[in-house]
C-alpha positions in Angstrom: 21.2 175.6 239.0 24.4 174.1 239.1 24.1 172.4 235.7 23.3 176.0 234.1 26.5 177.6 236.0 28.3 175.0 234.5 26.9 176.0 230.8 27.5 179.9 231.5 31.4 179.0 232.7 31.6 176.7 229.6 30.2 179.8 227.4 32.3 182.3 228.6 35.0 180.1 228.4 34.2 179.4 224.5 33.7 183.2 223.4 30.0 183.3 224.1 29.4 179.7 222.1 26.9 177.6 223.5 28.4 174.3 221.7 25.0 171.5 222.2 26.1 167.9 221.0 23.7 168.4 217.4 26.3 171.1 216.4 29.0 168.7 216.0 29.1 167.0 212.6 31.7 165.2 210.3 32.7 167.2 207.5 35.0 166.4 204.5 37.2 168.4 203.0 38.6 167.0 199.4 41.2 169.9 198.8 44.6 168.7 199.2 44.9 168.0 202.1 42.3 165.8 202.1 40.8 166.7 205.6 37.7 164.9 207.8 36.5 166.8 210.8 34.6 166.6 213.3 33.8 169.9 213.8 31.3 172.5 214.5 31.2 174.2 210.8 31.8 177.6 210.5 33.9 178.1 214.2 37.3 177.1 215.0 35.7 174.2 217.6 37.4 170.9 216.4 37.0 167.4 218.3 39.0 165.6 216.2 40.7 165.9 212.1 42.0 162.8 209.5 44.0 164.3 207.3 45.7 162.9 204.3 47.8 163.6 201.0 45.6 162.0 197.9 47.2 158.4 197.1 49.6 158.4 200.6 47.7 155.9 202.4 48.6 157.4 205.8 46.2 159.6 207.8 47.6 161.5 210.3 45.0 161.6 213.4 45.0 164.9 216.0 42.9 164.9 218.5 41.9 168.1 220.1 41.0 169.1 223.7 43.5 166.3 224.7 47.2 166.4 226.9 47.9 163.0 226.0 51.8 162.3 226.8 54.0 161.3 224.1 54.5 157.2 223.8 52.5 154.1 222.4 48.9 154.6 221.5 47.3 151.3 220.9 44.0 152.0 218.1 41.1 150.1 218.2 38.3 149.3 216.2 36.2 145.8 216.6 38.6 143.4 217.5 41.5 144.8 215.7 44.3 146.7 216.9 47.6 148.5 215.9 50.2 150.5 217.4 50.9 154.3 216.5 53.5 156.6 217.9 52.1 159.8 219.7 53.6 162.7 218.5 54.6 165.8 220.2 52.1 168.2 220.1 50.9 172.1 220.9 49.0 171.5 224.3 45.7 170.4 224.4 46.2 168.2 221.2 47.3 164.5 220.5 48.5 163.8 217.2 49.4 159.8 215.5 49.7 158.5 212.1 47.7 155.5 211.5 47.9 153.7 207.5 44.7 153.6 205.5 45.5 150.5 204.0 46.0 149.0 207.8 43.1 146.5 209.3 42.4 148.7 211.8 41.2 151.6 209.5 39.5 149.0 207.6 37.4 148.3 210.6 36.6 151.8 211.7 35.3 152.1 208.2 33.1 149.7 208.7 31.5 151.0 211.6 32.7 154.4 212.5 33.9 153.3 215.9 37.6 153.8 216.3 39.3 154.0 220.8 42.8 155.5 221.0 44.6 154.6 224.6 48.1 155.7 225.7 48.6 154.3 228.9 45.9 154.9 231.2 44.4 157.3 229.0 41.4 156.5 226.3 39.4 158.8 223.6 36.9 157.1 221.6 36.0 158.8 217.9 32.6 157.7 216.7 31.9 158.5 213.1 27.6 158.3 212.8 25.9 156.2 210.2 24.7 159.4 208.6 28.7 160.1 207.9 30.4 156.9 207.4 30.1 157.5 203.5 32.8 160.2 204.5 34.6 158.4 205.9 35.0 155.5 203.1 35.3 158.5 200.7 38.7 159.7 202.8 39.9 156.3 203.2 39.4 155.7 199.6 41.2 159.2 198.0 43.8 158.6 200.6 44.8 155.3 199.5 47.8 154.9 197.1 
C-alpha cells in the first residue's frame, strides 16, 4: 500500500505521468546542437543531456533532477578521471563541460558508464549497450 501511495504522489506530482524505468531511453539528436538524451521521448522528462557544437570537441553535461553546489566535480569512467568545473545552474539541474577528445570520454565510450561526484555528492549516467552506438556517434560529430 505504501509503495502504491508513493506512485500516486509521484504521478500527481509529474502531471498525471506514470514514468516506469522502460520509458527512459537515449536519444540523439544530430541538429546543431548536437544533443544526447536520456529522456522519456515525447515529454519534457529529462535525466540527463550531452550536448555539443559539430567539430568543438567539448560536451557540455546537465544533469537534471539534481542541486548539486557549484565547485569541482571529479568524472569517472573505468579507471580514468578528470576534473570539471560545476556551473551555476537553474535549480534542480547540474551543469559541466567535459572535452570529447579527453580520456575520460574515451572510456565512457567504451562502456557507457560515466560517475560525476562534487563533494559528498555522486550521480552515475549509464549509457545501455543497445545505445552506446549513440553515444560513439556524438562523441564522433563532436570532435574537431
Amino acid at each position: 500500500m505504501f509503495a502504491y501511495l508513493i506512485a500516486l504522489a509521484a504521478s500527481v506530482a509529474l502531471g498525471g505521468q506514470i514514468l516506469n524505468e522502460s520509458a527512459w531511453t537515449w536519444t540523439l539528436y544530430e541538429d546543431a546542437p548536437i544533443v544526447l538524451a536520456n529522456e522519456v521521448p515525447d515529454t519534457a522528462n529529462l535525466r540527463s543531456t550531452l550536448e555539443c557544437a559539430p567539430g568543438s570537441s567539448v560536451a557540455l553535461l546537465t544533469l537534471y533532477g539534481s542541486d548539486t553546489p557549484a565547485g569541482v566535480a571529479r568524472i569517472t569512467a573505468g579507471t580514468v578521471s578528470a576534473l570539471a568545473e560545476v556551473e551555476p545552474a537553474r535549480a534542480g539541474t547540474t551543469k559541466m563541460a567535459v572535452r570529447t577528445d579527453h580520456p575520460v570520454f574515451a572510456a565512457f565510450a567504451v562502456d557507457g558508464k560515466l560517475t560525476i561526484t562534487v563533494g559528498e555528492q555522486r550521480r552515475a549516467i549509464e549509457v545501455p549497450a543497445a545505445h552506446l552506438a549513440k553515444l560513439r556517434r556524438f562523441a564522433e560529430l563532436c570532435s574537431g
